[in-house]
C-alpha positions as CSV (number, residue, x, y, z in Angstrom):
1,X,-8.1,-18.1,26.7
2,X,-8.8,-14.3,26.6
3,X,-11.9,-13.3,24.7
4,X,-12.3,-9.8,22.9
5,X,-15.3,-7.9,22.1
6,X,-15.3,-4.4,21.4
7,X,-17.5,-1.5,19.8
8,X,-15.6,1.4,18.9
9,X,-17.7,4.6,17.9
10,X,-15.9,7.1,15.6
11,X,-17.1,10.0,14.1
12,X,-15.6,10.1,10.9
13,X,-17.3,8.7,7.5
14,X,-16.9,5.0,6.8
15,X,-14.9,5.0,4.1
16,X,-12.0,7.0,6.1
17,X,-12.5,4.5,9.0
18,X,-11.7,1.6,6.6
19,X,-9.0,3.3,4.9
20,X,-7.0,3.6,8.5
21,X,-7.7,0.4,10.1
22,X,-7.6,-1.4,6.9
23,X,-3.5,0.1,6.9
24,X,-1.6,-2.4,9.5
25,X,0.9,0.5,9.7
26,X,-2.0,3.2,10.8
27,X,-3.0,0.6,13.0
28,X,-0.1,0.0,15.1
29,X,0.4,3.9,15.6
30,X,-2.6,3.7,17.1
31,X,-1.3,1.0,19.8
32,X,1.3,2.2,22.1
33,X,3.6,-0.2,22.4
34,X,3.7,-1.8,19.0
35,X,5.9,-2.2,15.8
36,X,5.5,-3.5,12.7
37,X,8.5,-5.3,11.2
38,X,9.8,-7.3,8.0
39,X,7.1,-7.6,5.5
40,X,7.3,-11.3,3.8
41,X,6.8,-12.4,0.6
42,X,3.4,-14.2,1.1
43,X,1.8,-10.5,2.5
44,X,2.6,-11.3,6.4
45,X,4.7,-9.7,8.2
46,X,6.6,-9.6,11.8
47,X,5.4,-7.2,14.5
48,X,6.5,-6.5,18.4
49,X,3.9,-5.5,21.5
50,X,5.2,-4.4,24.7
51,X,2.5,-4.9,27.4
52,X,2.5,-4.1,31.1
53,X,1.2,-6.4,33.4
54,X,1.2,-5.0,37.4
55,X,5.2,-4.9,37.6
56,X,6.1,-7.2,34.5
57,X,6.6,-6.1,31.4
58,X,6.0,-8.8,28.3
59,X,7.4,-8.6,24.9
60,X,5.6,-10.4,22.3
61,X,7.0,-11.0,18.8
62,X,4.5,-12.4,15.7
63,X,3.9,-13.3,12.3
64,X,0.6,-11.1,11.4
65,X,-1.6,-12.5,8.1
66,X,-4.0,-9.7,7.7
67,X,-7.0,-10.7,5.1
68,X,-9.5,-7.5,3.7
69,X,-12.6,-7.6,2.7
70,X,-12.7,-4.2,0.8
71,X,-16.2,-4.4,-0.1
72,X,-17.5,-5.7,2.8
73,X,-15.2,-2.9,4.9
74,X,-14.4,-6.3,6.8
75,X,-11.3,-8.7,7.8
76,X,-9.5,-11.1,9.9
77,X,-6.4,-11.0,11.3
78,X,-4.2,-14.1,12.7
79,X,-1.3,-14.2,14.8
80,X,1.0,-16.5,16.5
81,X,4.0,-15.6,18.8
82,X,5.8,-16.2,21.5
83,X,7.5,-13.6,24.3
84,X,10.8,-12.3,24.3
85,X,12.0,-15.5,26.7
86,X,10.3,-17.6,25.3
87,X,7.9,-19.0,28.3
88,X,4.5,-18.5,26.7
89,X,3.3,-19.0,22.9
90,X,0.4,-17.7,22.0
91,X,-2.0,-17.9,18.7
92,X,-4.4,-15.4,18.5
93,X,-7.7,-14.6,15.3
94,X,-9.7,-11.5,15.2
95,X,-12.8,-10.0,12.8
96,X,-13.4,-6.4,12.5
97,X,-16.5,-4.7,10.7
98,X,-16.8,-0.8,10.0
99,X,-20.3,0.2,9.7
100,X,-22.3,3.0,9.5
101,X,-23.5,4.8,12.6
102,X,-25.6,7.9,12.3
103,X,-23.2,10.8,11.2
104,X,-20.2,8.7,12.1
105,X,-19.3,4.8,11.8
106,X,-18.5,2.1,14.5
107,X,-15.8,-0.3,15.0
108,X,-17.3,-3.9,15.9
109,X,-14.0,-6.5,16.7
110,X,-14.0,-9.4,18.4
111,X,-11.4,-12.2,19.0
112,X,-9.8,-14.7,20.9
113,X,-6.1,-15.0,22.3
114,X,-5.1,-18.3,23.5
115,X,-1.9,-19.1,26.0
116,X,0.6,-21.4,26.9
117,X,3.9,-21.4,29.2
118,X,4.7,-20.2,32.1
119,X,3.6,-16.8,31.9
120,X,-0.2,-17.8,31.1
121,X,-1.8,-17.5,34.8
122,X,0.1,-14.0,35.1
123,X,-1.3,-12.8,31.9
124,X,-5.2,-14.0,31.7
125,X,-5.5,-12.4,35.3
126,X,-4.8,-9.1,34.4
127,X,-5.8,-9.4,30.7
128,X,-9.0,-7.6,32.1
129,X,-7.3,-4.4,32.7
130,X,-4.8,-4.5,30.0
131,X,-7.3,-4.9,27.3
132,X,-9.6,-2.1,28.8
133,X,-6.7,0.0,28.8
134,X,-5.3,-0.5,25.7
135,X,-9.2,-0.1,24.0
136,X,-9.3,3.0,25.9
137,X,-5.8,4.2,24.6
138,X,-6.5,2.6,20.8
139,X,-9.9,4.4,20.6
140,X,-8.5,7.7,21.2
141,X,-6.3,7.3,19.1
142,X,-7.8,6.1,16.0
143,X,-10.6,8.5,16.2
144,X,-7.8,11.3,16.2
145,X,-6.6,9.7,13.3
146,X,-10.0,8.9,11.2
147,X,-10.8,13.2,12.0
148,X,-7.1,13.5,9.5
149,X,-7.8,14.8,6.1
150,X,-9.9,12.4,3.8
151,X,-11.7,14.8,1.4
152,X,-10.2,14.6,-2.2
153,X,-8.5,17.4,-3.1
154,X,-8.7,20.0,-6.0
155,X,-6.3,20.0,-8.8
156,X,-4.6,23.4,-7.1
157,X,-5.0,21.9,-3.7
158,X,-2.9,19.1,-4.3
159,X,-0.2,20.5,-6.4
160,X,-0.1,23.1,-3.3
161,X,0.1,20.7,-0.7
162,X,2.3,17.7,-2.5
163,X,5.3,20.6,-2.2
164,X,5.0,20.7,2.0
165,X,4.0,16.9,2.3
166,X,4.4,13.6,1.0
167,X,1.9,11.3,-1.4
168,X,0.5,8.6,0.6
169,X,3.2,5.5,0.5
170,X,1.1,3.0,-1.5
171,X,2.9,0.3,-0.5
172,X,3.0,-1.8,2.9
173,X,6.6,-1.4,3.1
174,X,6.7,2.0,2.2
175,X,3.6,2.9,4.4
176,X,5.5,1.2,7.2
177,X,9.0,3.5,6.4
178,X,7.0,6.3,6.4
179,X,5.7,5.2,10.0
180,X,9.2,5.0,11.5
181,X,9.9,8.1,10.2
182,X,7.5,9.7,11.6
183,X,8.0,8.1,14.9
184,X,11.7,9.0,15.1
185,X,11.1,12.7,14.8
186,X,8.1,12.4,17.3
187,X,10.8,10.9,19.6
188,X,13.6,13.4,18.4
189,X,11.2,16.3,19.3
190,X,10.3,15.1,22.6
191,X,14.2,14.5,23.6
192,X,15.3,17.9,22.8
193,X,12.3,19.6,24.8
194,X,13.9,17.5,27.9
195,X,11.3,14.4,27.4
196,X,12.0,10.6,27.4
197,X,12.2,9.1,24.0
């Protein structure tokens, strides 16, 4: 079993915090490695992680249930999965909280992940590294994210900036199209400058 407990400081207001990580597909762009898949009917949905461990690389696949707790800026998530070969299954339930912190907010998470198949001794000895890398990695990127707009906007401001940029998708699947399409120009961009996509 691999235990999580993290405390991630961010300095934006609360109430933008929530609004990103409470948004599976703001959360996955802020875990490299990660996509979101097929939303189902009962508010689940599918989702891939690539992780690195020493020279192997895993692919995990999963049905996400994702459960909010709006006024408690709170939730749980649960998972269950296997990799790509289908050695190791894995079921895996997490809480987050977004409090207030000064001038900023915190992220408090904590979880556990628990293994079976072959792969298990490879990946609880270097789950150490992996998940201090991947806090380190998911940090930085959700603060960058949570410093994005969040102030409400005037009447003219709106009408000004709704003709260069999108309204906010409202919905999962929408939110999640919007994602991809974002992604594929990132990766577009960095191909024709000579990068790898």
């Amino acid at each position: 079993m691999i235990t999580i407990t993290e405390t991630i400081p961010v300095p934006s207001p609360r109430e933008r915090v929530w609004e990103v990580i409470s948004s599976p597909a703001d959360v996955v762009s802020c875990i490299a490695g990660a996509e979101l898949g097929e939303e189902h009917e009962d508010g689940s949905f599918d989702g891939t992680l690539v992780v690195k461990f020493g020279a192997v690389r895993v692919r995990f696949g999963a049905r996400v249930h994702l459960e909010l707790d709006e006024a408690e800026f709170a939730g749980r998530l649960t998972a269950r999965g296997k990799d790509g070969q289908a050695a190791t299954r894995f079921t895996a339930e997490a809480g987050f909280r977004v409090v207030e912190d000064g001038t900023g907010s915190k992220v408090a998470m904590d979880g556990e992940v628990r293994l079976t198949g072959k792969l298990t001794s490879l990946i609880e000895a270097g789950a150490g590294v992996v998940v201090s890398r991947m806090t380190k990695d998911f940090s930085a990127r959700l603060v960058g994210l949570c410093a994005g707009p969040a102030e409400p906007e005037t009447p003219a401001a709106a009408a000004a900036s709704a003709a260069v940029a999108p309204e906010r998708p409202a919905t999962l699947a929408a939110r999640i199209r919007a994602w991809w399409a974002a992604l594929w120009n990132r990766r577009s961009e960095r191909t024709s400058e000579g990068g790898t996509a």
